[in-house]
Biopython code that builds the backbone (N, CA, C, O; Angstrom):
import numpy as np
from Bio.PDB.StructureBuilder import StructureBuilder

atoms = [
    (1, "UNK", "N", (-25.063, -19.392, 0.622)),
    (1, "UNK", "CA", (-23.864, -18.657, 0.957)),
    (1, "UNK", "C", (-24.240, -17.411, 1.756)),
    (1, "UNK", "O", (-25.222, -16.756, 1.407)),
    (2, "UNK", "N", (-23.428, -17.015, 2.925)),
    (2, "UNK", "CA", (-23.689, -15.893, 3.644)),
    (2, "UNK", "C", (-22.496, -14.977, 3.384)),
    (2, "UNK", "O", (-21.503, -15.470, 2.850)),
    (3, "UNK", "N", (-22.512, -13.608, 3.737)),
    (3, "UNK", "CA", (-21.951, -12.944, 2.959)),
    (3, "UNK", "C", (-21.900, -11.929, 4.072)),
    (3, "UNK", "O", (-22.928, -11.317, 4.363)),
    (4, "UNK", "N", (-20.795, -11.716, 4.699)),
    (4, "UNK", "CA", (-20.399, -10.994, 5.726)),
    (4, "UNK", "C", (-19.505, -9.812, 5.205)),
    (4, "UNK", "O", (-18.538, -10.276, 4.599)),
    (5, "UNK", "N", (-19.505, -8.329, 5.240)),
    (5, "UNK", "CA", (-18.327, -7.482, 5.173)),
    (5, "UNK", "C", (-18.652, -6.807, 6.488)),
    (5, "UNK", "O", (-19.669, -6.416, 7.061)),
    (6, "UNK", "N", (-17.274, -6.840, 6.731)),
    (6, "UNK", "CA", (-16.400, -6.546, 7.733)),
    (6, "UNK", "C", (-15.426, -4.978, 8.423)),
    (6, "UNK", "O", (-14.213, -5.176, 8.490)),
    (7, "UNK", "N", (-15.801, -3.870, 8.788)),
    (7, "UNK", "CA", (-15.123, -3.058, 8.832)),
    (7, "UNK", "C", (-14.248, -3.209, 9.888)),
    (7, "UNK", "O", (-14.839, -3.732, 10.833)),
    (8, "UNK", "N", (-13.162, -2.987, 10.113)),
    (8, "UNK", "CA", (-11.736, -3.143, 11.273)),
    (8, "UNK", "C", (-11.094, -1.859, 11.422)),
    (8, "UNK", "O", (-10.291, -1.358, 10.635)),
    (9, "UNK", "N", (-11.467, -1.439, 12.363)),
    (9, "UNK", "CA", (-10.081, -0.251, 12.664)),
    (9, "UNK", "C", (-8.981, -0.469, 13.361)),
    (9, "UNK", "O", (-9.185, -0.395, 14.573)),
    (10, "UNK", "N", (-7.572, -0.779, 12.972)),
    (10, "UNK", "CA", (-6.554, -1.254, 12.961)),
    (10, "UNK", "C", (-5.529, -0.032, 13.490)),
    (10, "UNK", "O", (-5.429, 0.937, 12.737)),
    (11, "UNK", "N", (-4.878, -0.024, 14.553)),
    (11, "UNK", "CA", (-4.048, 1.164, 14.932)),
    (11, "UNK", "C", (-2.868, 0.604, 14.397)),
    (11, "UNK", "O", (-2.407, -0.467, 14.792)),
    (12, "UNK", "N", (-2.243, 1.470, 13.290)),
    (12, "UNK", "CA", (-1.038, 1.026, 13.169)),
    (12, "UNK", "C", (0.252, 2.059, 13.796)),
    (12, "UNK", "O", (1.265, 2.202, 13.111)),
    (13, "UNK", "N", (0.132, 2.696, 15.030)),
    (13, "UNK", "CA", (1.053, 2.906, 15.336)),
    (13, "UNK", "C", (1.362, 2.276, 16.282)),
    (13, "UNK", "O", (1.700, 2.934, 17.266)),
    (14, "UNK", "N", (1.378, 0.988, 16.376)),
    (14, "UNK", "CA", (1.845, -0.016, 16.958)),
    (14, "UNK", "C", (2.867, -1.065, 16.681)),
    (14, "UNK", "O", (2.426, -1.714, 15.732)),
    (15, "UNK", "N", (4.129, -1.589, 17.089)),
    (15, "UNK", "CA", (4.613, -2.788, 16.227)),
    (15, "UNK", "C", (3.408, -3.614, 15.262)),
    (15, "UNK", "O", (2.227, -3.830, 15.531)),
    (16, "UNK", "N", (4.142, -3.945, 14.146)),
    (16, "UNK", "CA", (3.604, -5.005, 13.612)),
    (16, "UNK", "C", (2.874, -6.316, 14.037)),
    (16, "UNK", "O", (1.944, -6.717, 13.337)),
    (17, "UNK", "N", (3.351, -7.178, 15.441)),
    (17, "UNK", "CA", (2.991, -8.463, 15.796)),
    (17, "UNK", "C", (2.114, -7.164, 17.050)),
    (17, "UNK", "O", (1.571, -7.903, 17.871)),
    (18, "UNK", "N", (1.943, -6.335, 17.277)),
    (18, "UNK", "CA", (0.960, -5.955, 18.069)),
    (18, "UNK", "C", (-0.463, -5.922, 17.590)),
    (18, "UNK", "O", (-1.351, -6.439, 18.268)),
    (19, "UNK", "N", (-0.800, -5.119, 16.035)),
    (19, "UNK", "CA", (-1.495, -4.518, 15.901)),
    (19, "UNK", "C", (-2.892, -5.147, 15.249)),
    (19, "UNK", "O", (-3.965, -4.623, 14.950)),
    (20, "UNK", "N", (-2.265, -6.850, 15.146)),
    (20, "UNK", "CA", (-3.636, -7.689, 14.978)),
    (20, "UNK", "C", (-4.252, -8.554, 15.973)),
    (20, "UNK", "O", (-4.941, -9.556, 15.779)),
    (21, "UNK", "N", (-3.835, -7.918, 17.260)),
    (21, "UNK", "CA", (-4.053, -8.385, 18.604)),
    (21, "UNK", "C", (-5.633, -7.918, 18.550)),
    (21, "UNK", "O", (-5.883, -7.190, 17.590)),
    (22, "UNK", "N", (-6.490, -8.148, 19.225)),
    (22, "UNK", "CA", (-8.188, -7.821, 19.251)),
    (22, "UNK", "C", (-8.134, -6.342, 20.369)),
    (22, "UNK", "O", (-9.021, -5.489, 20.406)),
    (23, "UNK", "N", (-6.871, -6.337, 21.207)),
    (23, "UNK", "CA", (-7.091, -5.394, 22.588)),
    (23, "UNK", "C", (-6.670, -3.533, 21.301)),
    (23, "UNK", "O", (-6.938, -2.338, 21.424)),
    (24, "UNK", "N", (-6.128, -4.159, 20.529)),
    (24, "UNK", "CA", (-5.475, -2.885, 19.366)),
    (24, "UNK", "C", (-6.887, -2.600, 18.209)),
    (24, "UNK", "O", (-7.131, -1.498, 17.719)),
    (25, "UNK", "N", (-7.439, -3.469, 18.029)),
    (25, "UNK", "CA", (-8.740, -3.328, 17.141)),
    (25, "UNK", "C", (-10.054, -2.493, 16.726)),
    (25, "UNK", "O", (-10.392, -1.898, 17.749)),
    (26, "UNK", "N", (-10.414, -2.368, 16.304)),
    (26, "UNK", "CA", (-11.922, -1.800, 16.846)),
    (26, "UNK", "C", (-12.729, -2.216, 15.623)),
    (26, "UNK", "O", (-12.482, -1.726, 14.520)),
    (27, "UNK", "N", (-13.699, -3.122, 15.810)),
    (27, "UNK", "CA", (-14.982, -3.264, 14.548)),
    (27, "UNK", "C", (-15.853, -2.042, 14.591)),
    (27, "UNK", "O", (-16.457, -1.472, 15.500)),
    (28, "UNK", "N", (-15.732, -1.854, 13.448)),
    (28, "UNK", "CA", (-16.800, -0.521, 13.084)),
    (28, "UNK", "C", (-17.923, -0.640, 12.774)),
    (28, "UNK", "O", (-18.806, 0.186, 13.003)),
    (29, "UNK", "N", (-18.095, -2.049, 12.015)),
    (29, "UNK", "CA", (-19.351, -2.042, 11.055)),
    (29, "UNK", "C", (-19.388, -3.684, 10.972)),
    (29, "UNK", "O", (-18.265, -4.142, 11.184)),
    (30, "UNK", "N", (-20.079, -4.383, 10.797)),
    (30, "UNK", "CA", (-20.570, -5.839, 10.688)),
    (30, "UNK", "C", (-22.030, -5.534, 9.556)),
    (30, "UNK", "O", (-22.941, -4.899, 10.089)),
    (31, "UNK", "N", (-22.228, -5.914, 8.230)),
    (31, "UNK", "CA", (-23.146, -6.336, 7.451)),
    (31, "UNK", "C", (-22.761, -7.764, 7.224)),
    (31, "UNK", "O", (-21.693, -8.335, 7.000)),
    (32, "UNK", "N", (-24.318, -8.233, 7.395)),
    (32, "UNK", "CA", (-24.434, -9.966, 7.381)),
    (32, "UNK", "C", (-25.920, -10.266, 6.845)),
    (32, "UNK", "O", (-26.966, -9.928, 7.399)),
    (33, "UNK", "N", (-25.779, -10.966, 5.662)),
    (33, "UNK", "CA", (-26.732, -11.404, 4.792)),
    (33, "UNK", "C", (-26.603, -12.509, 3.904)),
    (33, "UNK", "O", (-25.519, -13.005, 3.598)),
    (34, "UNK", "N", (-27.965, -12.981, 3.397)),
    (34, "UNK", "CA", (-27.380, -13.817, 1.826)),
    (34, "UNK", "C", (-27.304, -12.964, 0.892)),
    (34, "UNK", "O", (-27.390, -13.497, -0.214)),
    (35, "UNK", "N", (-27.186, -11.912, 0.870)),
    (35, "UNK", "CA", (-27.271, -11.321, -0.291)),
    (35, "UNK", "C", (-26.088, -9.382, -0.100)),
    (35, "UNK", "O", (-26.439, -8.464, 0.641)),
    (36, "UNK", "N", (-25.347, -9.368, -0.623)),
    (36, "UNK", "CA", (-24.868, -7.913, -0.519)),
    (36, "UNK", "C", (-25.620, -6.449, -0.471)),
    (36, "UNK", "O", (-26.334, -6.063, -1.397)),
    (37, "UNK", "N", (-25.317, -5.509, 0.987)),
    (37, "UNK", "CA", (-25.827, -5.233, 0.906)),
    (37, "UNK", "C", (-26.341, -4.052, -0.098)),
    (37, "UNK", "O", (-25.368, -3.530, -0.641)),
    (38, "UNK", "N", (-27.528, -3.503, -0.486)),
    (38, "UNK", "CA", (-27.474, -2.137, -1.869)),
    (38, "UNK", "C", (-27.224, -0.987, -1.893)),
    (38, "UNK", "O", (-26.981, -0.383, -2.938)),
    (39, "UNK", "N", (-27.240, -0.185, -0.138)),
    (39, "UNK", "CA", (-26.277, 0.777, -0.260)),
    (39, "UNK", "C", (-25.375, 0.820, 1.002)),
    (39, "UNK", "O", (-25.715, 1.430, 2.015)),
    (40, "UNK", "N", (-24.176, 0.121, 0.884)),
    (40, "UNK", "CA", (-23.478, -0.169, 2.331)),
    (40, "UNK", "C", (-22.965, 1.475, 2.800)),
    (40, "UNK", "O", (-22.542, 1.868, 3.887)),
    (41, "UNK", "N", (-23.200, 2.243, 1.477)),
    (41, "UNK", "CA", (-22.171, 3.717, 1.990)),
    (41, "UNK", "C", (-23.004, 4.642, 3.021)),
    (41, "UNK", "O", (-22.674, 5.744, 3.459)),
    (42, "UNK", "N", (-24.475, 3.705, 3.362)),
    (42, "UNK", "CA", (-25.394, 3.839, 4.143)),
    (42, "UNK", "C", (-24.405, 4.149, 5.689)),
    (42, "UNK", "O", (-24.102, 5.106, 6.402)),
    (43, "UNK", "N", (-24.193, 2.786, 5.625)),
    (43, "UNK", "CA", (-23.329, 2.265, 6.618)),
    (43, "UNK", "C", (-21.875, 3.133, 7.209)),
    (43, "UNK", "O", (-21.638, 3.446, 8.375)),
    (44, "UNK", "N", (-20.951, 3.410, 5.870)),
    (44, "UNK", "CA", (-19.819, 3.709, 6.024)),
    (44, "UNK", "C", (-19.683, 5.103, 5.949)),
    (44, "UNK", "O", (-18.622, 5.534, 6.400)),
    (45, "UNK", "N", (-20.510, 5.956, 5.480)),
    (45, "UNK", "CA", (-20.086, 6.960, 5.713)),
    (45, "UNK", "C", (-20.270, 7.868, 6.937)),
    (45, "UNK", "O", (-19.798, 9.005, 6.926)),
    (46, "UNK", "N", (-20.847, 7.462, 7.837)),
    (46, "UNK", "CA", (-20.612, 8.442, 9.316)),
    (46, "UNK", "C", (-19.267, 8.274, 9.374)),
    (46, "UNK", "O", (-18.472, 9.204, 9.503)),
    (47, "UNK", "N", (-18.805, 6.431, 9.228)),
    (47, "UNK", "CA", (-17.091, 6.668, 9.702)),
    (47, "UNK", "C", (-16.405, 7.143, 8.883)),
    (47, "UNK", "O", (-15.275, 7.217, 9.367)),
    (48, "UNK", "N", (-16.427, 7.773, 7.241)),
    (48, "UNK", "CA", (-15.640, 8.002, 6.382)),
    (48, "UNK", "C", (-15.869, 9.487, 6.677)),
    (48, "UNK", "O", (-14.888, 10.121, 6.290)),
    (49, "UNK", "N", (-17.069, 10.496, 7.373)),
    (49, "UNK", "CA", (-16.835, 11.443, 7.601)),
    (49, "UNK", "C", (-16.281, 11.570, 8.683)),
    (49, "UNK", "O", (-15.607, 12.592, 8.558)),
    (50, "UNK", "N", (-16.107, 11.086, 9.900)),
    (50, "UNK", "CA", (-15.212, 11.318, 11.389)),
    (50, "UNK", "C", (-13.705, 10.927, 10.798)),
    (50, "UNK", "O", (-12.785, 11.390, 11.473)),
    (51, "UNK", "N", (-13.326, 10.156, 9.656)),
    (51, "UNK", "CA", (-11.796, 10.016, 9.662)),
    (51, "UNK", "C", (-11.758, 11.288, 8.505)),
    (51, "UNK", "O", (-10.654, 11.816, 8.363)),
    (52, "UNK", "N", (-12.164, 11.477, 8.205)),
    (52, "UNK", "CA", (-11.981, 12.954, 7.181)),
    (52, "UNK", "C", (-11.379, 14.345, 8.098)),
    (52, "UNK", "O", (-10.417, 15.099, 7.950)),
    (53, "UNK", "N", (-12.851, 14.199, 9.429)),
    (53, "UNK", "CA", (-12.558, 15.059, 10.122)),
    (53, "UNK", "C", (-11.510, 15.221, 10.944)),
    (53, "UNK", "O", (-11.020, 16.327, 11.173)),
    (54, "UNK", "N", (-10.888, 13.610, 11.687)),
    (54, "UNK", "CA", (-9.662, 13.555, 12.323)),
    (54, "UNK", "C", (-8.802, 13.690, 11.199)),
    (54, "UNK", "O", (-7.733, 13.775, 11.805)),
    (55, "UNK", "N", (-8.457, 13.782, 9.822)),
    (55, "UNK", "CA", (-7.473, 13.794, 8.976)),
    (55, "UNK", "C", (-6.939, 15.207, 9.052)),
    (55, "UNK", "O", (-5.827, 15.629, 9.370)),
    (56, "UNK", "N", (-8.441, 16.034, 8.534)),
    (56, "UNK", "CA", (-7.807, 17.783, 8.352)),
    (56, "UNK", "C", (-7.794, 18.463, 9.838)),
    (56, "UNK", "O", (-6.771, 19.112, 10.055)),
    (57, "UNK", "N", (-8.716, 18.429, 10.862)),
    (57, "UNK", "CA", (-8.862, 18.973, 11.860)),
    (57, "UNK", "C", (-8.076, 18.055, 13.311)),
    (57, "UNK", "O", (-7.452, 18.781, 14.085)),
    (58, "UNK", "N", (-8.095, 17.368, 13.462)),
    (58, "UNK", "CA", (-7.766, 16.794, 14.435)),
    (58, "UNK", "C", (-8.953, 16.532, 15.732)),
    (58, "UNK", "O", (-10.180, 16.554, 15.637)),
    (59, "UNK", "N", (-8.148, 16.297, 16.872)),
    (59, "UNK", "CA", (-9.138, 16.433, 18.061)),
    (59, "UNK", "C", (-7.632, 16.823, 19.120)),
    (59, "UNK", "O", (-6.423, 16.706, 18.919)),
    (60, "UNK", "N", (-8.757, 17.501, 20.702)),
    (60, "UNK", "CA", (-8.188, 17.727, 21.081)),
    (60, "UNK", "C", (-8.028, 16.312, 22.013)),
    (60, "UNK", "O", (-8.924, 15.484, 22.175)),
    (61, "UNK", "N", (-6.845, 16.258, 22.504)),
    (61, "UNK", "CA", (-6.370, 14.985, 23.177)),
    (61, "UNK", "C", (-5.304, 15.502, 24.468)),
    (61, "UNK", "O", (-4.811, 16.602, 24.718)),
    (62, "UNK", "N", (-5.216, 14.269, 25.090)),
    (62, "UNK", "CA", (-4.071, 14.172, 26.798)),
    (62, "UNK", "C", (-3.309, 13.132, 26.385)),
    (62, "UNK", "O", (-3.626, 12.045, 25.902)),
    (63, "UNK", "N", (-1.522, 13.954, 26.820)),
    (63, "UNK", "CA", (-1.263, 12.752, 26.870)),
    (63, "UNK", "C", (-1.262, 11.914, 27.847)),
    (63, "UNK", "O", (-1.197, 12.690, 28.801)),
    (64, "UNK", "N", (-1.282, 11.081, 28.198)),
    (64, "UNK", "CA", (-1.201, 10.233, 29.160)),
    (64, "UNK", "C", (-0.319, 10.182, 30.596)),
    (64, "UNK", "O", (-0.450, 10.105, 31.818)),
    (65, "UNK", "N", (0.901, 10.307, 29.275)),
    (65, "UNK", "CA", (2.067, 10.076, 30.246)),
    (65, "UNK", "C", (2.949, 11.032, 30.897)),
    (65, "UNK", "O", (3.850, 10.839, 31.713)),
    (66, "UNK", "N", (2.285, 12.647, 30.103)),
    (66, "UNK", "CA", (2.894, 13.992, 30.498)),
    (66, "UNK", "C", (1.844, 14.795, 30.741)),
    (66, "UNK", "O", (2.185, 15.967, 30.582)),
    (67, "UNK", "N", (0.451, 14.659, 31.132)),
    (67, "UNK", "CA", (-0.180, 15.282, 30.921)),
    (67, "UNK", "C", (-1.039, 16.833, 29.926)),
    (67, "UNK", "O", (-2.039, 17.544, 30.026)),
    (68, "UNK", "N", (0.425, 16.622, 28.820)),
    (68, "UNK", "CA", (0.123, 17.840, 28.008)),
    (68, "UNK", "C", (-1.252, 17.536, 26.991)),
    (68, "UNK", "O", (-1.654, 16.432, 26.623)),
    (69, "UNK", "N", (-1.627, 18.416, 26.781)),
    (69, "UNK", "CA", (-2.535, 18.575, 25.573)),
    (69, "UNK", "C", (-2.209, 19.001, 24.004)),
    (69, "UNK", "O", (-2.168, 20.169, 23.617)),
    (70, "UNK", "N", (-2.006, 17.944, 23.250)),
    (70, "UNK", "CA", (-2.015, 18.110, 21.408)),
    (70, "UNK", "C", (-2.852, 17.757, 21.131)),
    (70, "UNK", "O", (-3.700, 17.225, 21.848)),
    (71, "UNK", "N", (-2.896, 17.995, 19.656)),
    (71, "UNK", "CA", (-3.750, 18.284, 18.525)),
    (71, "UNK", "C", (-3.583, 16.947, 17.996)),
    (71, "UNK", "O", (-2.699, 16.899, 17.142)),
    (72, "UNK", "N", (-4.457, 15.276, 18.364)),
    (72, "UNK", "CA", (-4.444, 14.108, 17.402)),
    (72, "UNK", "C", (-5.037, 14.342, 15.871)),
    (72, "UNK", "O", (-5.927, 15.070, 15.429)),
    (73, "UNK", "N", (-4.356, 13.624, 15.419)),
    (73, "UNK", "CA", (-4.936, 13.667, 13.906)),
    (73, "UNK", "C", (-4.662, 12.079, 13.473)),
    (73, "UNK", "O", (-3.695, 11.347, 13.686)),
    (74, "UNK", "N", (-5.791, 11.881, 12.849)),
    (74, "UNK", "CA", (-5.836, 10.183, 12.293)),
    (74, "UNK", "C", (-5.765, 10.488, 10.558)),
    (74, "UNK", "O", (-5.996, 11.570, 10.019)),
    (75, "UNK", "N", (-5.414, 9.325, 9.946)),
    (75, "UNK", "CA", (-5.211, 9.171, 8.695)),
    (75, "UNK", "C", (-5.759, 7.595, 8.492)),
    (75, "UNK", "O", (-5.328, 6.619, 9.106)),
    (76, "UNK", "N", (-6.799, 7.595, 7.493)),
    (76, "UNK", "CA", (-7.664, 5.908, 6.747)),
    (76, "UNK", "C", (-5.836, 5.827, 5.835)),
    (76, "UNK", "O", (-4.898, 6.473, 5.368)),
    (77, "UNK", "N", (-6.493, 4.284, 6.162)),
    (77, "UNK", "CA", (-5.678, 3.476, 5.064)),
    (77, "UNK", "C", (-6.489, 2.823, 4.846)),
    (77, "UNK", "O", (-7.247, 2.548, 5.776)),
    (78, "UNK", "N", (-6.685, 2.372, 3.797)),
    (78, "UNK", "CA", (-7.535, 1.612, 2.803)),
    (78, "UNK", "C", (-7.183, 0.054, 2.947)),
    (78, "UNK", "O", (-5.980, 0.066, 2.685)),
    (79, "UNK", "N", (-7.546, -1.362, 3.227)),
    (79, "UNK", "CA", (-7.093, -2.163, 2.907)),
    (79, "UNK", "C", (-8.326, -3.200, 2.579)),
    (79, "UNK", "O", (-9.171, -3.534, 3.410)),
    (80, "UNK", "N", (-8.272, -3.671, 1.143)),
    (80, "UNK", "CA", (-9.839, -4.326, 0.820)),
    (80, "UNK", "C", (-9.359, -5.620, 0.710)),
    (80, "UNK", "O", (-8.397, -5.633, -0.057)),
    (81, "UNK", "N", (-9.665, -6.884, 1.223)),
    (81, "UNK", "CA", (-9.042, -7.925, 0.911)),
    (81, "UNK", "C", (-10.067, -9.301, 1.659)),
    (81, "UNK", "O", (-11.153, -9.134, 2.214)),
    (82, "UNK", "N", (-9.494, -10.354, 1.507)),
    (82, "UNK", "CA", (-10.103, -11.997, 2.045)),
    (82, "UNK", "C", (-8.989, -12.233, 3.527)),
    (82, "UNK", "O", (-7.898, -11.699, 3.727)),
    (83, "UNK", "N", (-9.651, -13.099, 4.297)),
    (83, "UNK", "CA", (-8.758, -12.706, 5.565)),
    (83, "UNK", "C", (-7.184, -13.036, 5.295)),
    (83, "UNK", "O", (-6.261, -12.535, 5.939)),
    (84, "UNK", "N", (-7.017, -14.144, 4.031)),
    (84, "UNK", "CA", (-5.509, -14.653, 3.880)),
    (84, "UNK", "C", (-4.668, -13.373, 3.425)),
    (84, "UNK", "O", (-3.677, -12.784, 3.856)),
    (85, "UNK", "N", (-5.433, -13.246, 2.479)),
    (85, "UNK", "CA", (-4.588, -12.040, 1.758)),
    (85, "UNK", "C", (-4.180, -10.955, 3.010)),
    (85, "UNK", "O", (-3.034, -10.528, 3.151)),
    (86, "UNK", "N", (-5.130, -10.649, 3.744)),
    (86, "UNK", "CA", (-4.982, -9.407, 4.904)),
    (86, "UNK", "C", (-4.059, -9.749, 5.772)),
    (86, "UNK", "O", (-3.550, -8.828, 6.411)),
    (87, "UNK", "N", (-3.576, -11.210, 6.040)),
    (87, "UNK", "CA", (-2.641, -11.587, 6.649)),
    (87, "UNK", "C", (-1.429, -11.305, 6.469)),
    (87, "UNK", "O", (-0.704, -11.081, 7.439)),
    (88, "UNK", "N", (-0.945, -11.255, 5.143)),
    (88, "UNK", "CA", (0.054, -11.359, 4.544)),
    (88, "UNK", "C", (0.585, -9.607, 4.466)),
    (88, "UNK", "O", (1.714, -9.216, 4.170)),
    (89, "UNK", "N", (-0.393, -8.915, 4.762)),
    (89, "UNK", "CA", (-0.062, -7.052, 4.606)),
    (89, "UNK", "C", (0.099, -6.782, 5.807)),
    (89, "UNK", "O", (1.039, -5.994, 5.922)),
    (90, "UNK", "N", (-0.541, -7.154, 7.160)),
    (90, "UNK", "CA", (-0.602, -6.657, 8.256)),
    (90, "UNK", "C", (0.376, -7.454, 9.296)),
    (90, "UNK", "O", (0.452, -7.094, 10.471)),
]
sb = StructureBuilder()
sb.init_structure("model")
sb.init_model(0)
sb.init_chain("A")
sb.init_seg("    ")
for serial, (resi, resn, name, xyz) in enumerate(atoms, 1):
    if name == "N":
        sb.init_residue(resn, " ", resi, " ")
    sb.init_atom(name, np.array(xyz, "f"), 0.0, 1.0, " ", f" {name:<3s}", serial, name[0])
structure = sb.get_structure()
């Protein structure tokens, strides 16, 4: 048995039938083994500290379409699941 976890960054300020499109996505992290790995928080925490930091601080950002400059701020959502189950939330 191989044993893949999977990190996904998922924009959900997008419609719903948008946001499991691959062009809306971003993989963060890919661990792949027979065996789990022993400290994945190896792995996850650079990204659990950059969404901490976009949570309280923000970044500075453009918009696009007016050229002004705000303050983005991101927020984690948590979603731990098998791909069926993830289907059924997203």
């Amino acid at each position: 048995m191989v044993l893949i976890i999977l990190v996904v960054i998922i924009n959900m300020n997008v419609p719903p039938n948008e946001r499991v499109k691959w062009e809306n996505m971003m993989i963060s992290t890919i661990c792949t083994g027979p065996i789990e790995p022993s400290h994945l928080m190896t792995w996850l925490q650079p990204l659990v500290d950059s969404l901490l930091r976009l949570s309280t601080h923000g970044v500075e950002a453009i918009d696009g379409t007016t050229g002004h400059v705000f303050n983005l701020k991101a927020h984690a959502c948590l979603l731990i699941a098998d791909a069926m189950a993830a289907r059924q939330v997203l």
